[in-house]
C-alpha positions in Angstrom: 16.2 280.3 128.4 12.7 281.9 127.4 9.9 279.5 126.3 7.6 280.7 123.2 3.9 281.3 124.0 1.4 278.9 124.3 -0.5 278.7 121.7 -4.7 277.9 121.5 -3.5 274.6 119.8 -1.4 273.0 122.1 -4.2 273.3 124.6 -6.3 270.8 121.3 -3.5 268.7 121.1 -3.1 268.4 125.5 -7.2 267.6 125.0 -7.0 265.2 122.3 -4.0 263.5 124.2 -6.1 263.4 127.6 -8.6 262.4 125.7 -6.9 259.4 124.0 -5.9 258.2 127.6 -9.5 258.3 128.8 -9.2 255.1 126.4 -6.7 253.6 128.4 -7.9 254.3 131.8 -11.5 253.0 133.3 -13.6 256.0 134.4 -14.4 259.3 132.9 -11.8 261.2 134.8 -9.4 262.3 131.8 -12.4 262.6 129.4 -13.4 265.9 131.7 -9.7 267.2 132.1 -9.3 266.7 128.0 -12.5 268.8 127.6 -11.6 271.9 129.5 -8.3 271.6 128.0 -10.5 272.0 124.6 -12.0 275.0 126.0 -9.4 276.9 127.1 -7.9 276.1 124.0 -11.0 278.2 122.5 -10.7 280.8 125.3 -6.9 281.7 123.6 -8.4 281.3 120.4 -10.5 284.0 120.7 -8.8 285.9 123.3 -4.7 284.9 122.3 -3.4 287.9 125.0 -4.5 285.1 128.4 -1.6 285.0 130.4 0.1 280.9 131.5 -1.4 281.9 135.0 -4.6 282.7 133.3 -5.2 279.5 131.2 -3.7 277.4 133.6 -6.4 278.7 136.3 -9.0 278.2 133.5 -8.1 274.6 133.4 -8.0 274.0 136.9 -11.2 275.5 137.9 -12.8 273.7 134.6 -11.2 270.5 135.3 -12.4 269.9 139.2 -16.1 271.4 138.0 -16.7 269.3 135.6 -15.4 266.2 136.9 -17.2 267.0 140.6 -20.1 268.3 138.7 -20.3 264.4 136.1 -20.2 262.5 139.5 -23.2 264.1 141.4 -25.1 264.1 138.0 -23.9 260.2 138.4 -25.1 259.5 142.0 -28.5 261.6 141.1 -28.8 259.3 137.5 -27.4 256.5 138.1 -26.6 254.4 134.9 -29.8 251.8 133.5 -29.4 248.6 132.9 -31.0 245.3 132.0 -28.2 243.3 134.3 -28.5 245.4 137.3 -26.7 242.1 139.1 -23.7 241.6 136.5 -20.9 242.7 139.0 -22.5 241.7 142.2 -22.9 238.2 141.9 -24.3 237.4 145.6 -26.8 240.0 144.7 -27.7 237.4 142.2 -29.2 234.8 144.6 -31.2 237.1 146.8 -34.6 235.0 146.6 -33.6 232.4 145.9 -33.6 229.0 148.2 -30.7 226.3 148.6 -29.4 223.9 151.1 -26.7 224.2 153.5 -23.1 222.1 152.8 -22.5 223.0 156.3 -24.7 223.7 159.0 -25.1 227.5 160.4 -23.2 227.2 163.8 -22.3 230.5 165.7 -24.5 232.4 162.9 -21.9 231.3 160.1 -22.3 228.5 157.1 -21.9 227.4 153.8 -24.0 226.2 151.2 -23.0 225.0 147.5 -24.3 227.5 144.8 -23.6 225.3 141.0 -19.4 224.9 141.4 -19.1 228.0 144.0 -19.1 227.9 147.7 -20.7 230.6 149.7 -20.5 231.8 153.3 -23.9 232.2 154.2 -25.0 233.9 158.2 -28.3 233.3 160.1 -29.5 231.3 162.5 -28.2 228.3 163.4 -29.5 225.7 161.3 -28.3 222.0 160.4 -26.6 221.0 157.3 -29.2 220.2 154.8 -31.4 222.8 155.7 -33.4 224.8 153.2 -32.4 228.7 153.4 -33.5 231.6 151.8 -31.3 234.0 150.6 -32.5 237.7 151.3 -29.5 240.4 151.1 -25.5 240.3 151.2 -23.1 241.4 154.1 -19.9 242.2 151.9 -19.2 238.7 150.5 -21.3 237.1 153.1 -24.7 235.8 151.7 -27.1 236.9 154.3 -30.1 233.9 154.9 -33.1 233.0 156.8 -34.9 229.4 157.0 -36.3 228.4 153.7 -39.1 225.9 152.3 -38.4 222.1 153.5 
């Protein structure tokens, strides 16, 4: 059984189709992938004599570049935003003051943020106490005596 050559456009159609499931999936991983399918697509294009091995190599090499080289530009620019807390909602009430619905004991509490409850740690306090909140410790709300 021999297989006809690959032609410039199926390497299009493999980049529209990678593409397409950059829709699907969260991320920008397939977005990359579908772009240096595009541009080895252009490499046949203007060069149709590129061996499988060759094209297939171009991918590759293409494909881990540009998707290493989008997430250091990523960690070096990280996205702006005007809800810098959206997804991190303990982040939320760093500042801010509330009382405990269960006393510190052993370093660990609660207190009643509107219809949530949240672990807070610090020093031992009673229930009722005014803390302040001032970071987060995973979903542990991290607190220090606040205002009476």
């Amino acid at each position: 059984m021999t297989f006809e050559p690959i032609e410039f456009w199926y390497w299009w159609i493999a980049g529209l189709g990678l593409l397409a499931f950059e829709v699907f999936m969260p991320g920008t991983f397939f977005l990359w992938m579908g772009v240096a399918a595009g541009v080895v697509g252009a490499a046949l294009f203007v060069e149709p004599d590129l061996s499988l091995e060759t094209q297939l190599l171009i991918f590759a090499v293409l494909s881990v570049i540009s998707v290493v080289g989008w997430q250091v530009y990523l960690r070096k620019n990280p996205p702006q935003t005007d809800e810098p807390t959206l997804n991190r909602r303990g982040a939320q009430y760093i500042g801010r003051v509330f009382a405990l619905s269960e006393a510190i004991e052993n370093g660990v509490g609660k207190i009643r943020v509107d219809d949530t409850t949240w672990k807070v740690k610090g020093p031992d306090l009673p229930e009722g106490a005014k803390v302040r909140v001032t970071a987060t410790d995973g979903t542990l709300l991290v607190a220090e005596p606040g205002e009476s």
